[in-house]
MARVEXLUM-771662 format. One record per residue (C-alpha): residue number from 1; chain; x, y, z. Coordinates in Angstrom, 1 decimal, padded with zeros to 4 digits. Example, Ala and Ser with C-alpha at 12.3 -4.5 7.8 and 13.67 -1.06 7.14 Angstrom:
# residues 2
<node><nr>1</nr><kette>A</kette><px>012.3</px><py>-004.5</py><pz>007.8</pz></node>
<node><nr>2</nr><kette>A</kette><px>013.7</px><py>-001.1</py><pz>007.1</pz></node>
END
This chain:
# residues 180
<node><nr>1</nr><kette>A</kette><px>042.0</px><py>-023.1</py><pz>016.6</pz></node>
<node><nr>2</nr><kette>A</kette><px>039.1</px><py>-021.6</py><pz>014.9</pz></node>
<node><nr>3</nr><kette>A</kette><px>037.5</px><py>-018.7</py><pz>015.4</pz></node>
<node><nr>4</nr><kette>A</kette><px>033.6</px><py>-018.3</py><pz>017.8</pz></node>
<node><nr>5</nr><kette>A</kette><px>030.8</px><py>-017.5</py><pz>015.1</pz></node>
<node><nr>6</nr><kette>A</kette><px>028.7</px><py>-016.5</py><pz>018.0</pz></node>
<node><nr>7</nr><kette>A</kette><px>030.0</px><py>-012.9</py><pz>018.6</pz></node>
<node><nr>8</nr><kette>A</kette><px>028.6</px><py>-010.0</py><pz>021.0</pz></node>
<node><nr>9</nr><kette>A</kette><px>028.9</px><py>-006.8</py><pz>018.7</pz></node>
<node><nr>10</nr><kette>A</kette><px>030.0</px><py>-004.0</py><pz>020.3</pz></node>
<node><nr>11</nr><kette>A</kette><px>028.2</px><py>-001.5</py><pz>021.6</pz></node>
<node><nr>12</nr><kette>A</kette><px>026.9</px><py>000.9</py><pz>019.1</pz></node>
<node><nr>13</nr><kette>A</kette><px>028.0</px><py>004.7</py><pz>018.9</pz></node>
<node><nr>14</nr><kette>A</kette><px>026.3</px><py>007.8</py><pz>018.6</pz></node>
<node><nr>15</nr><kette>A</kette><px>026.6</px><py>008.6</py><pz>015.2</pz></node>
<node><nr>16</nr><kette>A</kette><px>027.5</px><py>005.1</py><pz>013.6</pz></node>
<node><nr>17</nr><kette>A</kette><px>026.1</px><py>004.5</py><pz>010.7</pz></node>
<node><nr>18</nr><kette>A</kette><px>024.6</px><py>000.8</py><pz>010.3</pz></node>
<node><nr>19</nr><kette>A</kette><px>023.3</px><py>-000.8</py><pz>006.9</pz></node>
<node><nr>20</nr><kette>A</kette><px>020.8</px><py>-003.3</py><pz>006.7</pz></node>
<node><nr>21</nr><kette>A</kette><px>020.3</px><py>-006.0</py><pz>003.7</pz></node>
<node><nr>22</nr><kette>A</kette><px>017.5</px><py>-008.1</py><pz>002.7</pz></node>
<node><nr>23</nr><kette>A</kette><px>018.8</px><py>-009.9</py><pz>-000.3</pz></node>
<node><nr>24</nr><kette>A</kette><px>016.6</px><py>-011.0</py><pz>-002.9</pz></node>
<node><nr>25</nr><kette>A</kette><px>018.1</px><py>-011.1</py><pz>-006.7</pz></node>
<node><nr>26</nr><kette>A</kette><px>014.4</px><py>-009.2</py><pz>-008.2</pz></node>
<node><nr>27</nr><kette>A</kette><px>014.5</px><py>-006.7</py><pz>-005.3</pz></node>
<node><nr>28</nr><kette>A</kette><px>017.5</px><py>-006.3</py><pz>-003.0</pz></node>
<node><nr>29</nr><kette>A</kette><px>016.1</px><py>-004.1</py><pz>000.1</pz></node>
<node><nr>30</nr><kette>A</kette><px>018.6</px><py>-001.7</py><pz>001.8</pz></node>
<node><nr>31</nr><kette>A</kette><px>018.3</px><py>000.6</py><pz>005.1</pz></node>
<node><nr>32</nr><kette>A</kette><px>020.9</px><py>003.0</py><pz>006.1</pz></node>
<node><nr>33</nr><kette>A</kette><px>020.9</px><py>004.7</py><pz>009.7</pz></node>
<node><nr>34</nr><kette>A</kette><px>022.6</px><py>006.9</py><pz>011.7</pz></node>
<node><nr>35</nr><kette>A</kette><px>022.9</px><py>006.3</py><pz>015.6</pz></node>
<node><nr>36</nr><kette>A</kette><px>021.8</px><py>009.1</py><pz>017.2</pz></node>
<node><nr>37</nr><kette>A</kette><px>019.5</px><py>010.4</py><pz>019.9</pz></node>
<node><nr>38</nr><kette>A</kette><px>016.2</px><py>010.5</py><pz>021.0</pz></node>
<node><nr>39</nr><kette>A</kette><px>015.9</px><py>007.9</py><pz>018.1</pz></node>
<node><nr>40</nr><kette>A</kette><px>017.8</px><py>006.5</py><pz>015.2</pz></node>
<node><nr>41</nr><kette>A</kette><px>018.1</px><py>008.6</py><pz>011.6</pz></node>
<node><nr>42</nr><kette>A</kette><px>017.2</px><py>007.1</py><pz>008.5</pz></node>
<node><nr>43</nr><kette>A</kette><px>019.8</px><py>008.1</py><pz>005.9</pz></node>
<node><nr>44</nr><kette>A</kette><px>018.4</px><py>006.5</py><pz>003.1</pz></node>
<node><nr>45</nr><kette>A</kette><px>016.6</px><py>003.4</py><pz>001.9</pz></node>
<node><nr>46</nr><kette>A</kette><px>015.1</px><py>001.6</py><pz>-001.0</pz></node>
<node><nr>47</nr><kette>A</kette><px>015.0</px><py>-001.6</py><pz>-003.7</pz></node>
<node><nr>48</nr><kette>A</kette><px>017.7</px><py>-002.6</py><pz>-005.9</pz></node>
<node><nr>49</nr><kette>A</kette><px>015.2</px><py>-004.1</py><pz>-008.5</pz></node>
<node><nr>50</nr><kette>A</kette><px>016.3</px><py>-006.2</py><pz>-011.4</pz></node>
<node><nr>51</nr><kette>A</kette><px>014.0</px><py>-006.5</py><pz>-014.3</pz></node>
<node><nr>52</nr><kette>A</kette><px>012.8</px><py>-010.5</py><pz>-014.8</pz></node>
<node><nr>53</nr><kette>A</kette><px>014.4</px><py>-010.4</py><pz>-018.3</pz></node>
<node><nr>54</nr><kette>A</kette><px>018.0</px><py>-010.0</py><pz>-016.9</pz></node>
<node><nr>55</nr><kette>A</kette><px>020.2</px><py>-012.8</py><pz>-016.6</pz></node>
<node><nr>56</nr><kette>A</kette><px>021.1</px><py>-014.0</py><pz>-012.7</pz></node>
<node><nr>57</nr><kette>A</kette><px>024.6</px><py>-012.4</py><pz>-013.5</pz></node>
<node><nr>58</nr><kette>A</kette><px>024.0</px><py>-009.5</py><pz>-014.8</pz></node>
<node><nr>59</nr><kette>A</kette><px>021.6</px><py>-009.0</py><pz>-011.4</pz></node>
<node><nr>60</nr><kette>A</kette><px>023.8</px><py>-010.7</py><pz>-009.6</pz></node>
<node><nr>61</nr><kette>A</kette><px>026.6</px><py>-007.7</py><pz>-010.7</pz></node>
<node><nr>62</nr><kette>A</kette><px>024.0</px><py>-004.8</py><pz>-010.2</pz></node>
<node><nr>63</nr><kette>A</kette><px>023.3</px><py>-005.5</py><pz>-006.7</pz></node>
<node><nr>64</nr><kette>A</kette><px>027.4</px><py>-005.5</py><pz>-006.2</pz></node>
<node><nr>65</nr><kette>A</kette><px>027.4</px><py>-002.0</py><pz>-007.8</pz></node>
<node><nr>66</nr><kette>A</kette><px>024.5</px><py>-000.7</py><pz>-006.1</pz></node>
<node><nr>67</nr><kette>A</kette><px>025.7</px><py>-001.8</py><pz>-002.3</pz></node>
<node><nr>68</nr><kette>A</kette><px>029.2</px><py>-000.3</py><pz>-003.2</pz></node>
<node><nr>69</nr><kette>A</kette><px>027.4</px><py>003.1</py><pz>-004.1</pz></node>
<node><nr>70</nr><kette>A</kette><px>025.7</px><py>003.2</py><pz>-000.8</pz></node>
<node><nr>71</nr><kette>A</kette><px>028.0</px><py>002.2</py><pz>000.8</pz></node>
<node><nr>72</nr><kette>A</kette><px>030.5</px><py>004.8</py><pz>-000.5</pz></node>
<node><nr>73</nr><kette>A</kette><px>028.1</px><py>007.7</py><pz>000.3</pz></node>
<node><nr>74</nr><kette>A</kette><px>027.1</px><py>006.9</py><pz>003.3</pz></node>
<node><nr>75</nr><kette>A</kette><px>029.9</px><py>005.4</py><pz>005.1</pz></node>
<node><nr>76</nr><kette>A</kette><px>028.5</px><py>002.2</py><pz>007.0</pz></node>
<node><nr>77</nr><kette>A</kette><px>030.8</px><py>000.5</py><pz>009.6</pz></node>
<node><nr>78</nr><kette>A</kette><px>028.4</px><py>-002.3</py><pz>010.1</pz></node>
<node><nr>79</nr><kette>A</kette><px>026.1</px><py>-004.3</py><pz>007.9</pz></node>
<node><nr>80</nr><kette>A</kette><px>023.5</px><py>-006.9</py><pz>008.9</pz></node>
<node><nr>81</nr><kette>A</kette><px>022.0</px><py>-008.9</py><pz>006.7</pz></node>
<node><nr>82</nr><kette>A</kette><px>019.1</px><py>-011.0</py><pz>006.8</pz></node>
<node><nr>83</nr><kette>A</kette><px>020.1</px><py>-014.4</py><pz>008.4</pz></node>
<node><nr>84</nr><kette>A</kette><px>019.2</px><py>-018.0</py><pz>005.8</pz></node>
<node><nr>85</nr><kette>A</kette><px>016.0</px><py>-019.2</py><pz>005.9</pz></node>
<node><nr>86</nr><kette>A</kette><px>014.7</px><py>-022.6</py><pz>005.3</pz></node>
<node><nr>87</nr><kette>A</kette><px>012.7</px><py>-022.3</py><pz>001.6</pz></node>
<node><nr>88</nr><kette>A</kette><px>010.9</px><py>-025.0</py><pz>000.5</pz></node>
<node><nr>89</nr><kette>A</kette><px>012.1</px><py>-024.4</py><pz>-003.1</pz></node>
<node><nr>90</nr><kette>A</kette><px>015.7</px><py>-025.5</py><pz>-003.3</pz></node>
<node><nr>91</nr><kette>A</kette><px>016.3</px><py>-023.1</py><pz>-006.3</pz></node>
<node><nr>92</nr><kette>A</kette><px>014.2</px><py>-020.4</py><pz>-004.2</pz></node>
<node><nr>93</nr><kette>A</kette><px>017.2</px><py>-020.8</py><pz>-001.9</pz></node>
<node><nr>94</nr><kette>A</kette><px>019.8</px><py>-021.7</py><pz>-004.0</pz></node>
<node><nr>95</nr><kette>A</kette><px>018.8</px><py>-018.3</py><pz>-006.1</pz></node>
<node><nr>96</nr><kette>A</kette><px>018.5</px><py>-015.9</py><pz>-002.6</pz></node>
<node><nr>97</nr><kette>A</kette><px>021.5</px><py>-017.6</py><pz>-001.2</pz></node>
<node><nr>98</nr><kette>A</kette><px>023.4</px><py>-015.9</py><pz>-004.6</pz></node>
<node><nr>99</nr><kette>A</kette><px>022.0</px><py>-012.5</py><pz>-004.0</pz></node>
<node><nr>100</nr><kette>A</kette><px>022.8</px><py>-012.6</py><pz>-000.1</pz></node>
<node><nr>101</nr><kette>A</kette><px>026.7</px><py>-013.5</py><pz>-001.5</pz></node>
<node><nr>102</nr><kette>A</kette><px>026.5</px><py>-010.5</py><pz>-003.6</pz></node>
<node><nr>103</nr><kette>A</kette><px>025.6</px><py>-008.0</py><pz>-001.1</pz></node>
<node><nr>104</nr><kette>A</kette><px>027.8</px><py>-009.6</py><pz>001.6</pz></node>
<node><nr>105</nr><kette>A</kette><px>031.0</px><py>-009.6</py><pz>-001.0</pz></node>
<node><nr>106</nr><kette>A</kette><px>030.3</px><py>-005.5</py><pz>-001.7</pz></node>
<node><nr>107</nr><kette>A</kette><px>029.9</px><py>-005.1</py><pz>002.1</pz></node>
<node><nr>108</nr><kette>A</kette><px>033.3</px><py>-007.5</py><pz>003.0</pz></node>
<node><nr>109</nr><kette>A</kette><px>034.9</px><py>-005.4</py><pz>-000.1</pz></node>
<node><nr>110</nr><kette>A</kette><px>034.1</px><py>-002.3</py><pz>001.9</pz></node>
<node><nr>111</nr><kette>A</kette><px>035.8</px><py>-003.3</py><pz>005.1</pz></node>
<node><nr>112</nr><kette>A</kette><px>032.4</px><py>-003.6</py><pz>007.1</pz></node>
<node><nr>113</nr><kette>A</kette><px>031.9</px><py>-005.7</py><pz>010.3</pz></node>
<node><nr>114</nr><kette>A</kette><px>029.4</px><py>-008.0</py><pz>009.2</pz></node>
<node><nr>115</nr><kette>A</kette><px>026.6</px><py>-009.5</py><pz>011.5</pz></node>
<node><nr>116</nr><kette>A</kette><px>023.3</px><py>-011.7</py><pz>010.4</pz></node>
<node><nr>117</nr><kette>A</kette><px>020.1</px><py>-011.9</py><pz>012.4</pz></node>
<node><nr>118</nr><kette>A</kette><px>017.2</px><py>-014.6</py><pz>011.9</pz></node>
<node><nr>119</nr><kette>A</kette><px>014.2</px><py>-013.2</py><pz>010.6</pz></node>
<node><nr>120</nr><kette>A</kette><px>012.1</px><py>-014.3</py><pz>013.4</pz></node>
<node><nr>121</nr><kette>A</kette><px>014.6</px><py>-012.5</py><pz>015.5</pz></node>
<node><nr>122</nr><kette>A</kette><px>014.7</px><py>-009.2</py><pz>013.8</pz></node>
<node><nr>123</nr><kette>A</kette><px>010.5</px><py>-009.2</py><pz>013.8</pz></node>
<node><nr>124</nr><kette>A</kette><px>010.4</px><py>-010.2</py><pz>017.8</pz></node>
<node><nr>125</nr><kette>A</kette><px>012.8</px><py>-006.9</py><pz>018.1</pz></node>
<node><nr>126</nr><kette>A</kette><px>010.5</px><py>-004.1</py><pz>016.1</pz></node>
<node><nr>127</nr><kette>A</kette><px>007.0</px><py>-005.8</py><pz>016.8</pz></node>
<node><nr>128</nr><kette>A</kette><px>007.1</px><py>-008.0</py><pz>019.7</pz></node>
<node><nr>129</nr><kette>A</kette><px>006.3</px><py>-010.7</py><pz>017.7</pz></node>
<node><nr>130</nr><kette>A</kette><px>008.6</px><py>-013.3</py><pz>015.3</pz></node>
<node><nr>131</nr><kette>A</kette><px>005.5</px><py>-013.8</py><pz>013.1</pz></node>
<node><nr>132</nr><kette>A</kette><px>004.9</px><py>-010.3</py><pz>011.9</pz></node>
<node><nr>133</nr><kette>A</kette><px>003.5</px><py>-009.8</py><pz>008.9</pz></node>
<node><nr>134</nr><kette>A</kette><px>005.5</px><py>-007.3</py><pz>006.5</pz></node>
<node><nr>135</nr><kette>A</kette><px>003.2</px><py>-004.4</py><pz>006.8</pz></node>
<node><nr>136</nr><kette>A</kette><px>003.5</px><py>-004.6</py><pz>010.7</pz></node>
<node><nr>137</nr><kette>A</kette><px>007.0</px><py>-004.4</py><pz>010.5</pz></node>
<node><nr>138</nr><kette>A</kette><px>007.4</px><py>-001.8</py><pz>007.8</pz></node>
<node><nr>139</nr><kette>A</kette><px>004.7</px><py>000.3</py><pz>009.9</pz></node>
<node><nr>140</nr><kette>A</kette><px>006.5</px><py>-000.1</py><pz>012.9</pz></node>
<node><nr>141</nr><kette>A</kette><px>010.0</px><py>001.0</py><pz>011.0</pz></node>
<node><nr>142</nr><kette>A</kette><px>008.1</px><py>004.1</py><pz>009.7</pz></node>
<node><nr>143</nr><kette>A</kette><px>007.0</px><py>005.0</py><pz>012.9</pz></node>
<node><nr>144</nr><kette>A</kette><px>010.6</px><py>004.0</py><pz>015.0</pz></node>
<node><nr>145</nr><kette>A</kette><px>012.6</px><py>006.2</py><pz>012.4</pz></node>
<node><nr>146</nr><kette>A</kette><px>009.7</px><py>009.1</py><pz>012.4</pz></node>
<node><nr>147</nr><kette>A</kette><px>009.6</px><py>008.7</py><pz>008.5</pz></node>
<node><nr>148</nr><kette>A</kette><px>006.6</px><py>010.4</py><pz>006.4</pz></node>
<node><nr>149</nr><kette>A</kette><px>005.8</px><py>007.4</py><pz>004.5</pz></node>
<node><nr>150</nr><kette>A</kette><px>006.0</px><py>003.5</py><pz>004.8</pz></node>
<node><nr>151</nr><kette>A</kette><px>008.8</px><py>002.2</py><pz>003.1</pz></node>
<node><nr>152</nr><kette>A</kette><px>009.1</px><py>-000.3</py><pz>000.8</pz></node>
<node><nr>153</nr><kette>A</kette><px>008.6</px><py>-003.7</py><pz>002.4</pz></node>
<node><nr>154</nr><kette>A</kette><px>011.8</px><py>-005.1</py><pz>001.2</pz></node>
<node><nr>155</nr><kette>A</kette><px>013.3</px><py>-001.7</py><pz>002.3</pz></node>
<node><nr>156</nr><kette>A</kette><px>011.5</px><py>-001.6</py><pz>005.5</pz></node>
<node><nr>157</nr><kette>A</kette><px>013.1</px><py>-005.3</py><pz>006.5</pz></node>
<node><nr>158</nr><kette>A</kette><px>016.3</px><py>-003.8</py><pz>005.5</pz></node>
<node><nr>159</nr><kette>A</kette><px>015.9</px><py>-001.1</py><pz>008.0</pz></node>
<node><nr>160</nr><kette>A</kette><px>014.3</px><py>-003.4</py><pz>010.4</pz></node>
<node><nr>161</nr><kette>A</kette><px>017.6</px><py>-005.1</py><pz>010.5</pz></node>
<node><nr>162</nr><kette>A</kette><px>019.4</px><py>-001.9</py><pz>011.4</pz></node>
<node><nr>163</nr><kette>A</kette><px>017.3</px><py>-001.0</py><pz>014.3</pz></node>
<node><nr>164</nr><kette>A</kette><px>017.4</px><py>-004.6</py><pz>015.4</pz></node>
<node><nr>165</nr><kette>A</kette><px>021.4</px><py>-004.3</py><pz>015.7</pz></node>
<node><nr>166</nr><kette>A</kette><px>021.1</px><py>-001.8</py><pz>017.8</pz></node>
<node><nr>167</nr><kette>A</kette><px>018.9</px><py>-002.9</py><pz>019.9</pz></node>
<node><nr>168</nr><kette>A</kette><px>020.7</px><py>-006.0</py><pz>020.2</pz></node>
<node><nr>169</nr><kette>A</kette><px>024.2</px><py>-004.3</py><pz>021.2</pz></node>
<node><nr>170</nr><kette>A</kette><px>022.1</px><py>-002.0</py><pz>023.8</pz></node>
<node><nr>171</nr><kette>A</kette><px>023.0</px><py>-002.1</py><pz>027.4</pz></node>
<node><nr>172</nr><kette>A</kette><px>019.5</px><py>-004.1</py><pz>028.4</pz></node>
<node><nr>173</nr><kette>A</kette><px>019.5</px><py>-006.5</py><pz>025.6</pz></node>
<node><nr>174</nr><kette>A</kette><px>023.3</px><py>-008.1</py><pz>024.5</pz></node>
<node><nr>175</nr><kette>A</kette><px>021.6</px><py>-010.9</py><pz>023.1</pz></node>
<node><nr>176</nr><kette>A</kette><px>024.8</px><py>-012.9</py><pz>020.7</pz></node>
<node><nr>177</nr><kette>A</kette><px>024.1</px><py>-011.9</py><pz>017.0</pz></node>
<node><nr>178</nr><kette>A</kette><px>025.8</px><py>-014.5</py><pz>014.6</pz></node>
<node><nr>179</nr><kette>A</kette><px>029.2</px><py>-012.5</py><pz>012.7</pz></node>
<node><nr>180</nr><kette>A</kette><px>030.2</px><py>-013.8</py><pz>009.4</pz></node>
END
């Protein structure tokens, strides 16, 4: 018997902290937030940026160290990660689909619950539209997690990810995210 990969996640707590990745071996974005009320907290966020000298392994290792670190400060239970997209370049995809495997073994490593939402999906949730372009979703992220600047764009789709969690586990939207 094998297990659904179509899981509801459970119903977010006040005060869980979620972490969002959007894998990319040059620049790894990451989102941290805390549950809470009237509106989510960002905890902290940012690019794990590899220089374009470094070998794919020696990236690939850095973004493993980096997610641990955040990880270990800030306590996630939950991680979403940017679901695969369909790249024209096969070693486009072949080279994201490495980084994706990096941050998702530091996150498994870490004993997180681990969800994935489509890009298309996570943009419908913080805009209202699955076509967004990035600055429309990184200003809307700024102005959801009341945060004095725009983040970073690969940051700010990390972040988007959090807030699309929980939006998907509230009680007026349990649409199925895909756990992995």
């Amino acid at each position: 018997m094998h297990e659904p990969s179509v899981v509801l996640p459970a119903k977010v707590q006040n005060g869980q902290v979620i972490l969002g990745l959007d894998p990319s071996l040059r620049g790894t974005g990451y989102g941290v937030i805390r549950v809470a009320k009237p509106h989510p907290v960002a905890l902290c966020h940012g690019t794990i940026k590899c220089p374009g000298g470094w070998l794919h392994s020696r990236c690939l290792a850095f973004i493993i160290q980096k997610v641990r670190d955040v990880i270990r400060q800030h306590h996630p239970t939950v991680c979403v990660v940017e679901g695969l997209f369909y790249a024209q370049n096969l070693q486009t995809a072949i080279v994201m689909g490495e980084a994706r495997g990096a941050g998702l073994a530091a996150a498994a490593e870490e004993g997180l619950e681990i969800f994935e939402m489509a890009p298309r999906r996570v943009k419908q949730a913080i805009v209202g539209y699955g076509s967004a372009q990035k600055l429309a979703v990184a200003k809307m992220v700024q102005r959801l997690l009341k945060l004095d600047e725009t983040p970073e764009p690969d940051a700010a789709d990390a972040l988007a990810l959090a807030l699309a969690h929980i939006q998907a586990c509230g009680p007026l939207n349990r649409l199925a995210a895909k756990r992995i």
